[in-house]
N, C-alpha and C positions, 0 to 999 in steps of 0.2 A: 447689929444695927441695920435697919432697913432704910438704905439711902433716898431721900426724896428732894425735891426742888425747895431752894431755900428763898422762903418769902420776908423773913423777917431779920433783925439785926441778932437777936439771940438763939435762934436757927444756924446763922452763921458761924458765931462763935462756936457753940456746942460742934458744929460739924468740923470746923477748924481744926479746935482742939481733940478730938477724935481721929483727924488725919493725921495728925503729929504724932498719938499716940501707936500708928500704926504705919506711917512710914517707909521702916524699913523689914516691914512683912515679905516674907521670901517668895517669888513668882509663884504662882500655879496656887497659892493656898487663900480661901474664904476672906482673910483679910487684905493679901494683895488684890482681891478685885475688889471690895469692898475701898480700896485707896485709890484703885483708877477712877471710879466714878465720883466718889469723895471729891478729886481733883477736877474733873468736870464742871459739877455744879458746884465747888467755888469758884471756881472763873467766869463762868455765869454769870454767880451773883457780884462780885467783885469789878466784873466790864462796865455793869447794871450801876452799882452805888458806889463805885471808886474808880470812877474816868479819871485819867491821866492826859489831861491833853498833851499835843504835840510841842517841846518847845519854838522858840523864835526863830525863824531861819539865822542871825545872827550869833545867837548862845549855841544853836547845835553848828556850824561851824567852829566854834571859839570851844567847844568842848570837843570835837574831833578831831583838832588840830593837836590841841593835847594830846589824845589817845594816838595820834597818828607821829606825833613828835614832829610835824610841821611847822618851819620859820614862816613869817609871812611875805619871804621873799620866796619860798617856794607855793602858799597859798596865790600869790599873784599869777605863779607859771601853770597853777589848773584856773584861776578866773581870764587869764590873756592879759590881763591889765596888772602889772605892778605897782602901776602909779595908783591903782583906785584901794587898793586893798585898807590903809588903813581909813578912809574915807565910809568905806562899808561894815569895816568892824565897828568905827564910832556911830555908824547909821547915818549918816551923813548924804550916803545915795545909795539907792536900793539897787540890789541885785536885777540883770538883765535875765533874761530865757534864754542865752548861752552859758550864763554864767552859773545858772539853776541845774541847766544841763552838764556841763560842765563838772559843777561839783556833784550832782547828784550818780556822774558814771565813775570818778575821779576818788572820791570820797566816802561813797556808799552811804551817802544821805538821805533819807526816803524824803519822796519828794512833798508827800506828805507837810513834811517842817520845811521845807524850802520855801515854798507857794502860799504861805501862810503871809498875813498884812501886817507888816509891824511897825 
């Protein structure tokens, strides 16, 4: 198969399905490179017509607090304020540019979802 830039939705699939098919092709042979480029221009196309935006600064906190297994008594000791936390999980009062900071060195938040108007 000669891979090309994928312009359309059944382009997509067809090359999808082809990548799956070949996968787990062994390094150095015609269809491992054949799957690196494959993997290329699906993400291409994929950036192109399946954006993902960034969550809320509030949800990716509340979802990396999870992953972090963070109380929000220790979420208060990376924002400085204990008293504002549950105030900010309910949206109640927006995050400062210490506290973006903050969690974004603290947390590994991109700040990207931090900075975001919710």
């Amino acid at each position: 198969m000669q891979v090309e830039v994928i312009k359309n939705k059944k382009q997509y699939q067809a090359a999808l399905h082809r990548f799956e098919d070949i996968f787990f092709a062994k390094p150095g042979t015609k269809e491992n490179k054949e799957a690196q480029l494959l993997a290329l221009v699906l993400k291409d196309y994929e950036a192109k017509h399946y954006k993902i935006d960034a969550p809320d600064p509030v949800e990716a906190i509340k979802y990396r607090m999870v992953q972090m297994n963070l109380t929000k008594k220790e979420l208060g000791e990376i924002l400085g304020y204990t008293s504002r936390v549950s105030e900010i999980l309910n949206r109640k009062r927006k995050l400062t540019l210490e506290m973006v900071r903050s969690i974004h060195e603290k947390m590994d938040i991109p700040l990207k979802s931090l900075v975001q108007a919710y």
